[in-house]
N, C-alpha and C positions, 0 to 999 in steps of 0.2 A: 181802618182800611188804608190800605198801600196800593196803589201802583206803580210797576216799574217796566219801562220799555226797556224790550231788545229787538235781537234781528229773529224774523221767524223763518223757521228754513223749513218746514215741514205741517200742515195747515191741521187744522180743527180745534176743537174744543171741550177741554175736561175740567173736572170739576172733584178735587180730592184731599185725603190729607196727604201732606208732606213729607216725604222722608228725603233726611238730608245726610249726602252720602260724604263721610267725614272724609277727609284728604289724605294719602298714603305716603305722604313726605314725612314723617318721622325720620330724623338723620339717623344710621346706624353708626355705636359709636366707633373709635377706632381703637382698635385690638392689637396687642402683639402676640407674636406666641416664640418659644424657641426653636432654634435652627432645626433641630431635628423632627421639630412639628409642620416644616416648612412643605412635606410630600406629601402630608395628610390634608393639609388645607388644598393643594392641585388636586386630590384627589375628591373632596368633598365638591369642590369645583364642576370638576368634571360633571359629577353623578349628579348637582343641581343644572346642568346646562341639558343633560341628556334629558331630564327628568319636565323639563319645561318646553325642551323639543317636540315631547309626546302630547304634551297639553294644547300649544300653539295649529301642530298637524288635527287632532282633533277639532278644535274650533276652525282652523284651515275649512274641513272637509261640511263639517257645519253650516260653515256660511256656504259654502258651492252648493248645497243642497236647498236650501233655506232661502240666502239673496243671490245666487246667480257665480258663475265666474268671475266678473269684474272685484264685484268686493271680496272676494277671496283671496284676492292678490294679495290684500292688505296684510292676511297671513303668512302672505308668501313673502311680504318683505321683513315682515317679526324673524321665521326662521333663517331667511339670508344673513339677516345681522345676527343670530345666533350661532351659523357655525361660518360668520367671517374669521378668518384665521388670526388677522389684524389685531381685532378684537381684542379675541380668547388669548394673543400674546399679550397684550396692554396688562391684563387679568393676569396672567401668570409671573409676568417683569413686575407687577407691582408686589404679589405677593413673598416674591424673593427676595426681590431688593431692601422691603422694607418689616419684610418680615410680619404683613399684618392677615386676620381674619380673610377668608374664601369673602364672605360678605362684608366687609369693609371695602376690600376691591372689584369687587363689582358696583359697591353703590358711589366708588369714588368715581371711579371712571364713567359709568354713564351719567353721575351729575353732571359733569363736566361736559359729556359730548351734548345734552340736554340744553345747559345752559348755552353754548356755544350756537346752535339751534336756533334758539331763542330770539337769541340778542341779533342773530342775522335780519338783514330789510326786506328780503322776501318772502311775502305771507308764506309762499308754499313751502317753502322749508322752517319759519317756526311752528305751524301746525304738525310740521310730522316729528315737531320736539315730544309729543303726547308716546307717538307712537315707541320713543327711547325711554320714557318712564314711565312706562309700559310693561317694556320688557326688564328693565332695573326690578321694578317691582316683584315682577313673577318670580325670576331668580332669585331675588334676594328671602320671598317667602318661602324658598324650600330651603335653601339656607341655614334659616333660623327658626323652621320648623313651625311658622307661622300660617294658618290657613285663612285665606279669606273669604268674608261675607259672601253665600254667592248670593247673588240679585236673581238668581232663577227658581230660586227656593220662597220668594216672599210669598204670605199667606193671603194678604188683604192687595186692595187696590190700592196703589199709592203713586203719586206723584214724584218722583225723583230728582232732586234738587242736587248739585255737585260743579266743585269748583272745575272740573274737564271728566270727561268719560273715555277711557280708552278704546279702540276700536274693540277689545275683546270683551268690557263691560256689556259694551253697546251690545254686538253680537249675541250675548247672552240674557238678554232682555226676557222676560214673559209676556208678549204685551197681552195677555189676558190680566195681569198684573200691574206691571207699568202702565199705566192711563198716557203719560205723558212725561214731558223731562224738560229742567232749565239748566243753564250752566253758566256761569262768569266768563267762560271763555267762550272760542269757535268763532268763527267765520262761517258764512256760504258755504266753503270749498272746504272745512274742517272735514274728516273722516265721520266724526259726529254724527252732521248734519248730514252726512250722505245716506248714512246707515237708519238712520233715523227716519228720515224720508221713505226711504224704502220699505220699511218694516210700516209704515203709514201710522206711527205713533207721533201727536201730536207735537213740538219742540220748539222751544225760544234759547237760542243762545248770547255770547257777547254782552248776557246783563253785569260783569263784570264784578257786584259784589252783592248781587242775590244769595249766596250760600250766607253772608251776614246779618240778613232781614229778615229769614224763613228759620223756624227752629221744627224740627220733625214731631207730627202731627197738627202744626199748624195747616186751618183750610185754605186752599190757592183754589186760583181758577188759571188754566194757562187758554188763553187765546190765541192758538198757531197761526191764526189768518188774520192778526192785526200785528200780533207780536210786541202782546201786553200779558203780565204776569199780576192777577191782582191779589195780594195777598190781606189776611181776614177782614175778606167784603163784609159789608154789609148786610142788611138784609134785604134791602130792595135792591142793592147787584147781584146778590146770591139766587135770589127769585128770579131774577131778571134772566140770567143766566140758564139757570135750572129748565126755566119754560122754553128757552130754545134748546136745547139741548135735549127737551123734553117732546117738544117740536117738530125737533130734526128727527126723534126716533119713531113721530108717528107716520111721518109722512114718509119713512122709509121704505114701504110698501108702495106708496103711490108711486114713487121716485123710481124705483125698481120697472113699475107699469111701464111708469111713462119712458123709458128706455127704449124701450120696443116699439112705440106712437114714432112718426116721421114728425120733423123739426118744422113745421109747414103753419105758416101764420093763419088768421083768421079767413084772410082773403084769397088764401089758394098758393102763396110767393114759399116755394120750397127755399131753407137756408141749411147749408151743409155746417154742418157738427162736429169738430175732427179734437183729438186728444194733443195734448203736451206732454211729452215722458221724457224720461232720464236713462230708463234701463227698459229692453226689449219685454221683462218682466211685469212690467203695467200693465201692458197692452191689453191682456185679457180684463183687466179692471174697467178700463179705459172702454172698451165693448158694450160692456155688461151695463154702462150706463150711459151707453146711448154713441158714443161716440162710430163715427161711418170712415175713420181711417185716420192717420198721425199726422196733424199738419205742423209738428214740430218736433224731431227727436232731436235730444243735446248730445252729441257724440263726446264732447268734452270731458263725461263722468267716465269714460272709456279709458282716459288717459289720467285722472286723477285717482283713480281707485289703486295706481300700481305707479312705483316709483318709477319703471322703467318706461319710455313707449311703446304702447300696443304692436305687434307687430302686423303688418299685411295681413296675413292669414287668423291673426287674433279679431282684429275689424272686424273682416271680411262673414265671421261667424255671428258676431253678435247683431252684424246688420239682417243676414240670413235668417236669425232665430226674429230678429223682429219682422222680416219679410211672412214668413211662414206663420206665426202666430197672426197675420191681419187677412192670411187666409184670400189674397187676392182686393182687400182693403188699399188704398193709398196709402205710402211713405214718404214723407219729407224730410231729408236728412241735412241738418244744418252742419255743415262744414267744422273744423275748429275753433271755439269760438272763448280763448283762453288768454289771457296777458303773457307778457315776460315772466311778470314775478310769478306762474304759479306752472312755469315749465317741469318737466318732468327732469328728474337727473339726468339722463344722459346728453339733454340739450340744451340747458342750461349755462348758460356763461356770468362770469362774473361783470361784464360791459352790457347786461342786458337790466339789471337793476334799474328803476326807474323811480323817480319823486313823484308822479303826478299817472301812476300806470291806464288810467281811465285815460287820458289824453294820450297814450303814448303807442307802444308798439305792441298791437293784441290784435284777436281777431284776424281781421283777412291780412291785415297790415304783415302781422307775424309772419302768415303762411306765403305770404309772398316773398318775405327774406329767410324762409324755409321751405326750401322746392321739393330735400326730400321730404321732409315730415308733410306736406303737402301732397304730391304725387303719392306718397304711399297709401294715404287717404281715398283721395281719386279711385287707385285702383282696387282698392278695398270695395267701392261702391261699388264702382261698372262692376266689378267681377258677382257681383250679389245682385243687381239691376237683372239679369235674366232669369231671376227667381221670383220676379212681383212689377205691380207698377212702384218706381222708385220716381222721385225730384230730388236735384239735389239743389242748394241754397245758401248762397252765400253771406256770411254773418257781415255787419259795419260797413258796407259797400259806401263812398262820402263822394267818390267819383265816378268818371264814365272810364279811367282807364285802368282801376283797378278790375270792373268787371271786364273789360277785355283781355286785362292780364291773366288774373282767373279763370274764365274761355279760354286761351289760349295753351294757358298750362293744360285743361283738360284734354283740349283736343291733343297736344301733346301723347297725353295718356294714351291716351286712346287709339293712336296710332303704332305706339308700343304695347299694347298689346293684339292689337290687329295683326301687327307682325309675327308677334308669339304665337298665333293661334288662338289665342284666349277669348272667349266669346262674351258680351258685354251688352246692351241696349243702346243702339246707335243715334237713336232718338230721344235721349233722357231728356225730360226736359230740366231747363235751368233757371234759379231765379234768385232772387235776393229781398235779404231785409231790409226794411225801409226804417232805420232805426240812430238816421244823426240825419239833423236839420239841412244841410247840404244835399243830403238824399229826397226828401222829401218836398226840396223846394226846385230841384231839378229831375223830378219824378217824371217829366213828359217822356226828356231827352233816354232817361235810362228805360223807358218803357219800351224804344224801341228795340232794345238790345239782349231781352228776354224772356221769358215765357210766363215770369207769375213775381208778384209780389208781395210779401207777407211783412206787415206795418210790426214792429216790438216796438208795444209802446211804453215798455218798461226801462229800456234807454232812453227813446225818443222823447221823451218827459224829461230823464235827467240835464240829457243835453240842452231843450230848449230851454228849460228855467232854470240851469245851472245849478242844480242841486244833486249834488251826492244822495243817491236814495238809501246808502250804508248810513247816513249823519245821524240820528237821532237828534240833535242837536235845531237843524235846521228841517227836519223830515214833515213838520207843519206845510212849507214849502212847496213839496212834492204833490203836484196834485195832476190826476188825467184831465178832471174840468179845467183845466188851464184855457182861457179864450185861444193862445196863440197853440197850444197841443190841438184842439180841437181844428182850427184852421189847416194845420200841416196836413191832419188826417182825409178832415175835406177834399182839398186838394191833388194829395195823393190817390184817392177813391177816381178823384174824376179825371186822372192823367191816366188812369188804367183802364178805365172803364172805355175812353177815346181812342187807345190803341187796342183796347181788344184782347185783355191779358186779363188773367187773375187775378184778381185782389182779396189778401185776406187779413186777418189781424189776431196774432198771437200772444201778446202780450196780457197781462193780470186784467187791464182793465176790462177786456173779453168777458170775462168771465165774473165779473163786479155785478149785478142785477141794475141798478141804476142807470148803465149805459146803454142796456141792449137796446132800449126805443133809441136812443139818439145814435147807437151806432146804425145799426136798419135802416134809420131817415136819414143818413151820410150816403145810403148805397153799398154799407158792406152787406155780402150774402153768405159771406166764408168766414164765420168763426172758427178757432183754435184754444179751447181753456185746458186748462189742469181738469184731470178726470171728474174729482167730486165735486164741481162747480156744474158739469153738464146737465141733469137732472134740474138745477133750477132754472139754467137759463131757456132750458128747452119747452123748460113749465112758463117762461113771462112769453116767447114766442108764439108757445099757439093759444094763447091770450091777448093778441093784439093784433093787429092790421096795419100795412105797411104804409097807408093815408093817416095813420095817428102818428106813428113814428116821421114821419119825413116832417108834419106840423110840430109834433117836439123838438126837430135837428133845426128846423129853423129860426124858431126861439131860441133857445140856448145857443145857437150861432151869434145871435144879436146880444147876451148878454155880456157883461161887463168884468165880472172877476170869476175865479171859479167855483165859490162861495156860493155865490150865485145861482150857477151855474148846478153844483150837487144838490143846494137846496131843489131846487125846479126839478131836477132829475125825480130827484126820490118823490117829491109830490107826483110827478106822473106815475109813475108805476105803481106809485099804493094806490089811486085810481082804479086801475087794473088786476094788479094781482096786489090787496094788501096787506101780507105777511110778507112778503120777495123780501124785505129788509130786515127780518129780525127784531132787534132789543137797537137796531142802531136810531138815533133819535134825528131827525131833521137839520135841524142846525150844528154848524160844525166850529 
């Protein structure tokens, strides 16, 4: 038995054999042919470029149906680089000059623009290196009369292991088939992981040389929600595993129930339930399992799905499709909430590259030395704010004047389109994450400056104990029982509570079963989790009473590491509810 961490960008848990999907880098080799054969090759050309235009629009209109708009772009930026003119001359200058194969010059030149990609410091542009050998690929297989594997055709269930997955692999997934998928490469913000996500197949990327430890039909277990790949466990992990898994499928009816049951403790203290999403496309997920409105949408995935920016009236629909799908439900729309490095092309500068991008220019920070990309935002919402109740919320807030900058800018907005005519909700309310150490330790002062506050405690963790929660390396580290995470929270809870505002908390650890007592006994009453976590935590809620939680918050407030602290947690709640934890074991 093996285990291997990566990063988990897409949650659950499967249990299968392996198929390991071999790499499509074979170099093509390099051809000559004579001068007179030099029109037949542009022409072979040609009818391979038109011939994979048809493919790419196909899969285009696939994904609009299937995952939404946003990931459709992805297609849309395949055929932009297909009939760039630039390109297709690079392609035809090379075949003249040197006289070589239709497919020697295609695979020369997009090696080249690939690796170029690559070797750039900007996550967001070597990720979209996939998306150029991508298109190399397709090309070059009609080329040389090469058909590939399709993945949509597999008979069995299997696990998909692969050193990167193109966005059009991804696309064409079965997931009645595909159980689940790992890859050596990707990031968070890969195409991958976004697709992946969506399509709700389980997924660990970034394990960097998994495709060399897994041989196809070896047994794995991928665990999305630790973002561990254990490959041929055991038998007491296999078992271990099985019965949750086995678990999770009986209680999937009660789960279902319990949806419909209100969030309402033993002792009568109502707590609101609200979803996490990425795409307007959850929402109806996010419903069906309990959740009473969005207390966090990432508009971010809005602008990563497509190389260009979103346009005003691009927004402005997808916030509309999520206004209407909540049917008069709450929206919580978090602002942009992106670094330098993972700007879209059109705003991207070469001076915006940064060594340390977590510390640097992201977030509200960006959008404030981006007033259009900013304002156009704004009025994206207001203009969609008269379709629903809408909040808007601003990401990283560390001071009192970038929220007033931010206020300002909107009312700004707001005034322009007041003038235009444009009708808007004059009354949106505003509010901010509490998600860097300087926010949370001057929580009173910013309480008074706006309407609600919502704790990420999946920053606010990194920040306090300075840990990269990307590291693997130091990801022991990273813990929400942290003495001093817990204190910030504390405090935060009770500088909102003082003035009279909202307080909620949307980050992972929401949604973890071991915190709901100590988060309840802090004073939150406004959860925010990922959809398939609602179901349980709705299940430890009305299984407890808010006099056993506030005795858990002040215990654990008093202990010492947060070792400690997880152990004490998880004893209390298997008191209560004890299965809420799984196969996961006490000591950490």
């Amino acid at each position: 038995m093996q285990i291997k961490k990566g990063i988990a960008v897409s949650p659950g848990v499967a249990i299968s054999q392996a198929l390991v999907l071999d790499a499509e880098d074979q170099p093509v080799p390099r051809r000559t042919v004579s001068a007179s054969h030099v029109s037949i090759e542009k022409k072979r050309l040609e009818a391979a470029l038109a011939e994979s235009g048809k493919e790419i629009e196909s899969l285009r209109q696939q994904a609009q149906t299937q995952l939404g708009p946003e990931l459709a772009k992805i297609f849309g930026v395949h055929l932009g680089m297909l009939q760039d003119p630039a390109l297709r001359e690079e392609f035809n200058q090379l075949i003249s000059r040197d006289r070589v194969t239709a497919e020697y010059a295609v695979f020369a030149v997009m090696r080249d623009l690939a690796h170029r990609f690559e070797n750039l410091q900007a996550r967001h542009f070597r990720e979209r290196a996939a998306d150029i050998w991508d298109l190399e690929r397709r090309v070059v297989g009609h080329l040389i009369g090469k058909t590939r594997k399709g993945l949509a055709d597999l008979t069995d269930e299997t696990v998909l292991i692969a050193h990167d997955l193109t966005p059009s692999q991804t696309a064409t997934l079965d997931k009645n088939k595909v159980v689940a998928l790992a890859t050596d490469k990707g990031g968070l913000t890969s195409h991958t992981a976004i697709m992946a996500h969506a399509m709700g197949i389980p997924a660990i990327v970034g394990l960097e040389d998994i495709t060399s430890l897994i041989n196809t039909g070896d047994t794995v277990i991928i665990d999305g929600d630790r973002g561990l790949v254990i490959i041929d466990p055991d038998a007491a992990q296999l078992m271990e595993y099985r019965q949750n898994v086995e678990r999770s499928a009986e209680l999937a009816t009660s789960r279902d129930e319990m949806a419909r049951l209100p969030a309402v403790t033993t002792d009568g203290t109502p707590i609101s339930l609200m979803g996490n999403i990425e795409f307007p496309s959850e929402i109806e997920a996010a419903i069906k399992k309990g959740a009473v409105g969005i207390g966090l949408y990432r508009t971010e995935f809005l602008f990563l799905a497509s190389e260009t920016e979103p346009s005003e009236d691009e927004q402005c629909a997808a916030y509309r499709e999520a206004i209407h799908a909540l049917k008069g439900l709450p929206l919580t729309i978090r602002t942009l909430d992106l670094g330098a490095d993972k700007l879209t092309d059109d705003q991207h500068q070469d001076d915006s590259l940064e060594r340390n991008p977590f510390l640097g220019c992201r977030s509200i920070r960006l959008c404030l030395q981006n007033l259009p990309l900013f304002k156009t935002q704004f009025r994206a919402i207001l203009r969609a704010s008269v379709d629903g109740p809408v909040r808007i919320m601003f990401p990283m807030i560390s001071n009192i004047m970038e929220l007033r900058q931010a206020k300002m800018i909107l009312n700004d907005v707001m005034e322009d389109l007041e003038d235009e005519g444009i009708p808007y909700r004059q009354d949106i309310p505003v509010g901010i994450m509490i998600e860097v150490p300087s926010a949370a330790l001057q929580a009173k002062a910013l309480a008074r400056e706006c309407q609600f506050f919502s704790i990420g405690t999946n920053d606010l963790i990194q920040y306090t104990v300075a840990v990269d929660r990307g590291n693997e390396r130091i990801a022991s580290l990273y813990s929400a029982a942290h003495p001093a995470v817990i204190y910030l929270i504390k405090e935060v809870i009770r500088a909102a509570n003082r003035a009279r505002i909202d307080v909620s908390l949307c980050g992972e650890m929401a949604g973890e079963p071991e915190f709901v007592m100590l988060l309840l006994g802090l004073g939150l009453r406004n959860l925010s989790v990922t959809p398939p976590a609602l179901p349980e935590v709705k299940r430890i809620i009305r299984s407890l009473g808010i006099n056993q939680c506030q005795r858990v918050a002040r215990k654990a407030c008093g202990l010492d590491t947060d070792r400690e602290v997880t152990n004490y947690l998880r004893d209390e709640v298997r008191k209560i509810v004890p299965d809420a934890l799984g196969g996961r074991s006490t000591e950490q």
